[in-house]
SETORDO-941906 format. One record per residue (C-alpha): residue number from 0; x, y, z. Coordinates in Angstrom, 2 decimals, always signed. Layout:
{NUM {X Y Z}}
...
***
This chain:
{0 {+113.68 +98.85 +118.51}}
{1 {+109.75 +97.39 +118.57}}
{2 {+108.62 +97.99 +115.69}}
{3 {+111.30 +97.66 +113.09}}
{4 {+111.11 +95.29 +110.03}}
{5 {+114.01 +93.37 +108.80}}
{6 {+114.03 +92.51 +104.88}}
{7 {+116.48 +89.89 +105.08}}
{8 {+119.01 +90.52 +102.23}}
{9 {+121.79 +88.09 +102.71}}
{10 {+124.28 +86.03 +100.72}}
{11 {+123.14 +82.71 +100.12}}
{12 {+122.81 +80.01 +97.62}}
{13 {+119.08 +79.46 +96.88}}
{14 {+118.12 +75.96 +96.20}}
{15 {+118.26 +75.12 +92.63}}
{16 {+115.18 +76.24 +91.00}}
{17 {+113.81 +73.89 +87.83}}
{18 {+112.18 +75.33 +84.62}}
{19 {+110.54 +73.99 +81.63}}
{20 {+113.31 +73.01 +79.22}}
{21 {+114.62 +70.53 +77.75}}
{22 {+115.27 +67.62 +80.11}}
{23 {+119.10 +66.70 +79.98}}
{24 {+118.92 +63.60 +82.01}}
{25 {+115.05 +62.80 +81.74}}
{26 {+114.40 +64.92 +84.12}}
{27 {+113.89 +68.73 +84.11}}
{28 {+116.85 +71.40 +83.40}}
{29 {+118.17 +72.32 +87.22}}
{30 {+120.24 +75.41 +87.44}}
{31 {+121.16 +76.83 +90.49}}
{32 {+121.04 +80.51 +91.48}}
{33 {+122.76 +82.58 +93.99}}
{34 {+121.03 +85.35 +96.04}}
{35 {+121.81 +88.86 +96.03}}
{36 {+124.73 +89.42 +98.04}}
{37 {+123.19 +93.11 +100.05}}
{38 {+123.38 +93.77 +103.99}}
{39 {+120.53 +93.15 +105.96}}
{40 {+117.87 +96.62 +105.84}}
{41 {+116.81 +97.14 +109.27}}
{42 {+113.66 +99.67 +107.99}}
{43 {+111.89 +101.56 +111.32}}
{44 {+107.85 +101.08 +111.24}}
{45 {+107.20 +104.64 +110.19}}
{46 {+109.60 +105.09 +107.33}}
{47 {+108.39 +101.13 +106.04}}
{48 {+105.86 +101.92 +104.04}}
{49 {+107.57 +105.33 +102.01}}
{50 {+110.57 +102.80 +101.46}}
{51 {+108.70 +99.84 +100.17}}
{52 {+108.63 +100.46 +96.35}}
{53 {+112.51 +101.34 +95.94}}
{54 {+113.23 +97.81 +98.09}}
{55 {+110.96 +96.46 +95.75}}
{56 {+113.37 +97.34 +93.09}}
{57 {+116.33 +95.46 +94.22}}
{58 {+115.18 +92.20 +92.66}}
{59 {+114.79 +93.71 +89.22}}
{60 {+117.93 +95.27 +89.24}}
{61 {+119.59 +92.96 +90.46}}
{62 {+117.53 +90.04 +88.42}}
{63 {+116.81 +91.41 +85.14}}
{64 {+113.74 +90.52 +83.37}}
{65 {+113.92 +88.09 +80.47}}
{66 {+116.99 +85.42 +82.43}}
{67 {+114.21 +84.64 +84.59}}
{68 {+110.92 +83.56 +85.33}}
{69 {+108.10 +85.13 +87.11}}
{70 {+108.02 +81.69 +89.80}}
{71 {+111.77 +82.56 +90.15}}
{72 {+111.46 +85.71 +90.79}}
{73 {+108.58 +85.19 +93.57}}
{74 {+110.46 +82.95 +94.95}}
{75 {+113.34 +84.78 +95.54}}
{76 {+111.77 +88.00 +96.67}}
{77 {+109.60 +85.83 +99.48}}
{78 {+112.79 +84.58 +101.36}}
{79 {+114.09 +87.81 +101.23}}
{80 {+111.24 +89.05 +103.46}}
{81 {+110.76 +89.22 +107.33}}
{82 {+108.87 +90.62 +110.02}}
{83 {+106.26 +93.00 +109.01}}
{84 {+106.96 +92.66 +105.21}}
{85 {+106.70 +89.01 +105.12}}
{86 {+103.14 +89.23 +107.25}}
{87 {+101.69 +91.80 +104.43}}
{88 {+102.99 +89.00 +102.03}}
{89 {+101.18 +86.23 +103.48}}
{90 {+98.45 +88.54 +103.95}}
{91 {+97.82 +88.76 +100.42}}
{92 {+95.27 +87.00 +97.79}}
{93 {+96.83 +83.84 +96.50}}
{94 {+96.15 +85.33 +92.55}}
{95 {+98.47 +88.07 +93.51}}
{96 {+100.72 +86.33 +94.97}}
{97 {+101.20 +83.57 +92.64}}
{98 {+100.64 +86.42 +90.02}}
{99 {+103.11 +88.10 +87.61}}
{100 {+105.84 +89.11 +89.62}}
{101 {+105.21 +92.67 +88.75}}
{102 {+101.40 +92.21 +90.27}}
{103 {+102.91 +90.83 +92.89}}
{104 {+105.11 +94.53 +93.31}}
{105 {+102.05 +96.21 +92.54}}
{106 {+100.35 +94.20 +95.77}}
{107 {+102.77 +94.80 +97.79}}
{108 {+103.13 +98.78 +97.45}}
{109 {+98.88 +99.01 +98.06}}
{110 {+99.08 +97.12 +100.82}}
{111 {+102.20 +100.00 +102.22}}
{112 {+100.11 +102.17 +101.05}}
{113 {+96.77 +101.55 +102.54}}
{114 {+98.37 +100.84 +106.19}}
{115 {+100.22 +104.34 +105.53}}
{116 {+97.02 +105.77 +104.99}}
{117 {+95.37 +104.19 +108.44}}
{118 {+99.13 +105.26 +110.59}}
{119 {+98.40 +108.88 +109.55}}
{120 {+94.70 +108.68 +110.13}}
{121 {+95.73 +107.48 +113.85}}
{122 {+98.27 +110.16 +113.82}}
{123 {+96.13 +113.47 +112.76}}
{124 {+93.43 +112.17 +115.31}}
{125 {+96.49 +112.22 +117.98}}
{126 {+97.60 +115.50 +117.25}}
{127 {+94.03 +116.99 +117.07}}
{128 {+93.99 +115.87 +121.07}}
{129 {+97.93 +116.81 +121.90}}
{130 {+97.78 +119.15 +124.21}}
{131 {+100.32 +120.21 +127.01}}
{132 {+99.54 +119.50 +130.30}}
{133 {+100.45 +121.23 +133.47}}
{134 {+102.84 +117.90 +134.67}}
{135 {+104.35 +118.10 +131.11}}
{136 {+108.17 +119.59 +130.41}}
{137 {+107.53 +121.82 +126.64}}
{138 {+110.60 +119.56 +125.66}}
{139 {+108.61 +116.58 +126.18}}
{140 {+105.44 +118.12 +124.62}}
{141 {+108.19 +119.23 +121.67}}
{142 {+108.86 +115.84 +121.38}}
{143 {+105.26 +114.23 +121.11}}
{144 {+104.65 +116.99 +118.79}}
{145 {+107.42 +116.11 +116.69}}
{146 {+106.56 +112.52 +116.35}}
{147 {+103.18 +112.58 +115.39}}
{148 {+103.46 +115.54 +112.77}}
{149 {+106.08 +113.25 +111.15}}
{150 {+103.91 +110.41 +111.32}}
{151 {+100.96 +112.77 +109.72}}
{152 {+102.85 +114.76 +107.29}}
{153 {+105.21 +112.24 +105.71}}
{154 {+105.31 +114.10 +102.31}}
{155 {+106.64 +117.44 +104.02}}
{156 {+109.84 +118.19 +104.04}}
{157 {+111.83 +119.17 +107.27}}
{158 {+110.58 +123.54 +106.73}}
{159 {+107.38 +122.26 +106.10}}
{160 {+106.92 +120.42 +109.27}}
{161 {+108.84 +123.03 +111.52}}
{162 {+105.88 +125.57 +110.42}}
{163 {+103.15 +123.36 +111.04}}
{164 {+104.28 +122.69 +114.24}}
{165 {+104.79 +126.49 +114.99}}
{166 {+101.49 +126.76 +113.96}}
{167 {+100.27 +123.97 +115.66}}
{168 {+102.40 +124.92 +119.64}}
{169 {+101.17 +128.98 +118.76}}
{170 {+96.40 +128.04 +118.20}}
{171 {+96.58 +125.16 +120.98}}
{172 {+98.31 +128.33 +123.75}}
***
């Protein structure tokens, strides 16, 4: 599907990662970690951004805070990402992402959010225009009308949005 956005959860053996304790050999302590061991998300363009913050969660539960550092953590959450995740990542101010890790959460979720914010902006101004035409099927217009009050109402449930778009089909007739 165009649009989708794979967050690449696989099992793997990350390279060791280094940290700042005693050196055993001269050199610094090298312990090596293994990546979570979850199925590849395939997460659809619309949904992305209302799914972001529980993904977002899979590293801490899976990593809890305290056995590791903040550089591990970053590290680990950044190969985890692709597509359109990985993009917002790069996309972001170095400070946040060589942040905290939980800043770097926090940065990721208002970036979700603000491109939420701009898909249901497009999507309102759609509907406002939807209209059925005399070439159009009402299943197709049904359709279209579906689609874009899911993209503009994403906190409604399913009731919610069947109303609306009663309402909506009954003042554009």
């Amino acid at each position: 599907m165009r649009g989708d956005i794979t967050l690449n959860f696989r099992t793997t053996v990350d390279p060791p990662l280094s940290h700042g304790g005693p050196p055993t050999d001269g050199g610094p302590t090298v312990i090596p970690r293994l990546s979570p061991s979850y199925p590849p998300i395939m997460v659809s363009a619309p949904t992305y951004p209302t799914l972001i913050p529980p993904l977002l969660s899979i590293p801490r539960l899976k990593y809890s805070a305290g056995q590791w550092f903040d550089e591990e953590l970053r590290a680990i959450f950044k190969t985890k990402l692709g597509g359109k995740a990985k993009a917002q990542f790069e996309a972001l101010l170095w400070d946040r992402k060589e942040g905290s890790f939980e800043t770097l959460v926090e940065a990721m979720c208002a970036a979700c959010k603000g491109e939420q914010r701009t898909r249901r902006i497009v999507a309102l101004g759609k509907l406002s225009r939807l209209r059925k035409t005399d070439k159009q099927s009402v299943a197709d217009f049904s359709i279209e009308l579906e689609r874009l009050t899911q993209k503009a109402y994403l906190e409604l449930d399913e009731k919610s949005l069947v109303t609306t778009r009663l309402t909506f089909c009954t003042s554009s007739w």
